[in-house]
C-alpha positions in Angstrom: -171.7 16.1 44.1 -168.9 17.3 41.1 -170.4 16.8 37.9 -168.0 14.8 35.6 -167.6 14.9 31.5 -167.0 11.4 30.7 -166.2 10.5 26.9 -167.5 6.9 26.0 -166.5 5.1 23.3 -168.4 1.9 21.4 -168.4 0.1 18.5 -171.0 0.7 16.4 -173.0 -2.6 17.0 -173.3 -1.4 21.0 -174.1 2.0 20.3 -178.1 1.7 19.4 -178.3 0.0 22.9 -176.4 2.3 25.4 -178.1 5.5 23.6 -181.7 3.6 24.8 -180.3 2.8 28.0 -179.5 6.3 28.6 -182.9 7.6 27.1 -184.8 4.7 29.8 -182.5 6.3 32.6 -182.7 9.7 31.7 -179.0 10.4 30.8 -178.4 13.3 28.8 -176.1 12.2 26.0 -174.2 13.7 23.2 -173.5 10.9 20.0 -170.9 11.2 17.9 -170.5 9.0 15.0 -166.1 8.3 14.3 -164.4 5.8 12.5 -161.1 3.7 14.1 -157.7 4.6 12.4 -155.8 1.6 13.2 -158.9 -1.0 12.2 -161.2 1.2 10.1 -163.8 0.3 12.3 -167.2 2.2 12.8 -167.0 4.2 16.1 -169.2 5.5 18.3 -168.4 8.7 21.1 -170.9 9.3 23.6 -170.5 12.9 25.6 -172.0 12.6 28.9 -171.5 14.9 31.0 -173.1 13.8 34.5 -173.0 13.4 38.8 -174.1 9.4 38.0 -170.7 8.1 37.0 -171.3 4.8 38.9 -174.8 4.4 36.9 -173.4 5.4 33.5 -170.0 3.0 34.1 -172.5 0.3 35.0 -174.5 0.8 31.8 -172.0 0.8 29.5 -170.6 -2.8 31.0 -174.1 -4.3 30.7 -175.0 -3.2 27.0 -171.5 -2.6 25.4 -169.6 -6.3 24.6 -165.4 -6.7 24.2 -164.9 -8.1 20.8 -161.6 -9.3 19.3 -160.5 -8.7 16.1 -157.2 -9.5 14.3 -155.8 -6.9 11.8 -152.7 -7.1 9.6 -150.4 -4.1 10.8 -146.7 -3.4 9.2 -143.7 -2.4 11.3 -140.9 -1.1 10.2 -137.7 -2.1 11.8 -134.0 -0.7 11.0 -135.9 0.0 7.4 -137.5 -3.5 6.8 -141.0 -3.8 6.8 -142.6 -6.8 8.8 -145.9 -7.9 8.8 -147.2 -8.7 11.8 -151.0 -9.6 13.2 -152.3 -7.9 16.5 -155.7 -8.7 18.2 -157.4 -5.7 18.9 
């Protein structure tokens, strides 16, 4: 099997439970705390670097939630600014 480096990224509320998941499967992980430029939002990168890609991807979809969120964004257009709301 090819080992793979896959780079996961979570909010911060999902990231407490995929790093136990990994720990209860024994999936070496790398956490890297970021912060979201668009919504200023807490971030969390996980490293992994591993041969279980199926196992990992099915980890991250049981512990790790979709969440919208609507953010005020301005676009400028032929020089005008418009503001405009986008669901993230």
């Amino acid at each position: 099997m090819d080992m793979n480096l896959m780079l996961i990224i979570v909010q911060e509320n999902d990231a407490e439970s995929l790093a136990s998941a990994f720990k209860r499967s024994q999936i070496q992980a790398t956490r890297i705390d970021a912060k979201g430029l668009v919504s200023s939002r807490k971030l969390n990168v996980f490293l992994v670097g591993t041969e279980r890609t199926d196992e990992v991807l099915q980890l991250v979809s049981s512990n790790c939630k979709e969440r919208a969120m609507e953010i005020e964004a301005v676009s400028y257009t032929h020089l005008r600014a418009h503001e405009t709301g986008r669901n993230l």
